[in-house]
N, C-alpha and C positions, 0 to 999 in steps of 0.2 A: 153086637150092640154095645155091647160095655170095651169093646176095642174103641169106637169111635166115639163116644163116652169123653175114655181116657185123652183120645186124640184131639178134644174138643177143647179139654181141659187144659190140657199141655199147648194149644195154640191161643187160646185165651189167657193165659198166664205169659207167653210170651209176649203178646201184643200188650200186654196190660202193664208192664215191664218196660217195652219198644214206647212206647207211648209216655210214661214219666220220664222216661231220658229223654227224649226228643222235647217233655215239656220243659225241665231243666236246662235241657240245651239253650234251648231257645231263650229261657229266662237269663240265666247267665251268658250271651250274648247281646241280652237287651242292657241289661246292668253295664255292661264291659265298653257299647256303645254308649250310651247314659257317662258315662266317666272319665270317659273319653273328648267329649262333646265338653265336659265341664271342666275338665283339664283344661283344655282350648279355650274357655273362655275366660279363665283365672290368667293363662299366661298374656292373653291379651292385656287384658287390663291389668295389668302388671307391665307392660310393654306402655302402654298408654299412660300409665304413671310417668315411667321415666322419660317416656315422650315428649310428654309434655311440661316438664321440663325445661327440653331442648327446644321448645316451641317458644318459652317464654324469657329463653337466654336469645334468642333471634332475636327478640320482638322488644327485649329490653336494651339488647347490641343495635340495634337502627334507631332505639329511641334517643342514644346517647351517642348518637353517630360513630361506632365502633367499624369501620366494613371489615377490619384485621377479623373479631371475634365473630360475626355476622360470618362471613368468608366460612371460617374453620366450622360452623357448623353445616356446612350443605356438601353432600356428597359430588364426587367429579362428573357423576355421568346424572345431575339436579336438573331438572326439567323447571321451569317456567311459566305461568299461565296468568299473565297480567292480567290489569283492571280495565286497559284499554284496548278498543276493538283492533281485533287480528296479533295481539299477542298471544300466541299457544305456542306451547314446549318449544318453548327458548333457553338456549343454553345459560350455564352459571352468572359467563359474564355479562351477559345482557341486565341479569337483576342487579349483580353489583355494578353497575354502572348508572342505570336507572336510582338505584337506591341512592349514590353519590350525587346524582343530580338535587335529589331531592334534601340529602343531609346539605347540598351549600346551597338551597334555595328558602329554607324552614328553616326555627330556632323553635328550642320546646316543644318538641315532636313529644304525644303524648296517645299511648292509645288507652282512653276512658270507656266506662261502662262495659267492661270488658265479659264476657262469658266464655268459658272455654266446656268441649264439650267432644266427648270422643267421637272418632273414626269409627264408621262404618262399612261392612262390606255391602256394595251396590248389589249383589246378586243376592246374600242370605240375610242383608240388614242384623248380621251380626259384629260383634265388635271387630276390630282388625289393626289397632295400636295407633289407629294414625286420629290427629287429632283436629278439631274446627275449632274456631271462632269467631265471634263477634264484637262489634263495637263501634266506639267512633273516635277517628283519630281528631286530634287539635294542634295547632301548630299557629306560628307566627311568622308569616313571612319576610325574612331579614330585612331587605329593602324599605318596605312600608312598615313596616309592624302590624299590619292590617293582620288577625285572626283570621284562623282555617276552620273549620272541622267538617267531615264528610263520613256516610256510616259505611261499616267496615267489615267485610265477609272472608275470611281464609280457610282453606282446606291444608293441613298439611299432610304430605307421604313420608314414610322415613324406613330407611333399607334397615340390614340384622344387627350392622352396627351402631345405629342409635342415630345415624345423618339425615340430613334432610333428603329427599331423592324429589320430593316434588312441593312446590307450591302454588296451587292455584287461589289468586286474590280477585275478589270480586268488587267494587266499591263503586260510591256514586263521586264521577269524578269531576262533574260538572259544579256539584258544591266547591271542591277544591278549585277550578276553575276562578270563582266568581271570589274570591280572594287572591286572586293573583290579578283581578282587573284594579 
């Protein structure tokens, strides 16, 4: 009897031992993930910082009709996603070219009510450096001088070195439209 006593003793003392490290374990794994998790969200938004940025040298370069400066921010392999239907992931030069159309058809390209607002990951709805926004552009169309302005939706992507890799623009183009009649 007092061998299995002993023996009862000695495996309760084990387990009871087995059991704080595996509680510790688990704790310091949870912490390790936790810091992990908020690492990753600090360097986002730190990413998004300088992002955006680069979102608003774009947006400041088209407004000043710059395509040289506009150009050097979009990455080589830049996707495309105009405002008008069946424009999806069109290469670089489709937008500068589009863009040129519109620098010599507008004077005082101006985007107003502006909000900018970070990127999101579609799957965790967590941050992911890339950057939105909104507003409404104004412009005066050279010809007539007749005013523009239509409201204004962008998504930007931008790769590890800080370029643009994607812009998807969304906009109501029929306003635009009825300033060019």
């Amino acid at each position: 009897m007092l061998l299995r006593s002993k023996l009862f003793k000695k495996v309760y003392i084990y387990k009871k031992y087995t059991m704080k490290k595996m509680i510790l374990y688990a704790a310091f794994a949870c912490i390790t993930i936790v810091s992990c998790k908020e690492q990753k969200e600090v360097e986002n938004a730190d990413k998004y910082k300088k992002n955006l940025e680069v979102a608003k040298q774009f947006i400041e370069a088209f407004s000043t009709k710059d395509s040289t400066k506009e150009a050097s921010l979009l990455a080589e392999n830049f996707k495309w996603t105009g405002p008008a239907m069946g424009q999806d992931s069109l290469p670089k030069d489709s937008l500068l070219v589009s863009d040129k159309q519109m620098m010599n058809t507008f004077n005082e390209i101006k985007l107003t009510n502006t909000e900018f607002v970070p990127g999101v990951d579609p799957v965790t709805f967590k941050l992911d450096g890339g950057v939105r926004v909104y507003g409404i552009w104004t412009s005066k169309v050279i010809s007539t001088g007749k005013p523009t302005k239509f409201k204004y939706y962008a998504v930007f992507g931008f790769n590890e070195a800080g370029k643009i890799i994607s812009l998807e623009e969304y906009a109501n183009m029929e306003d635009l439209m009825k300033g060019l009649q």
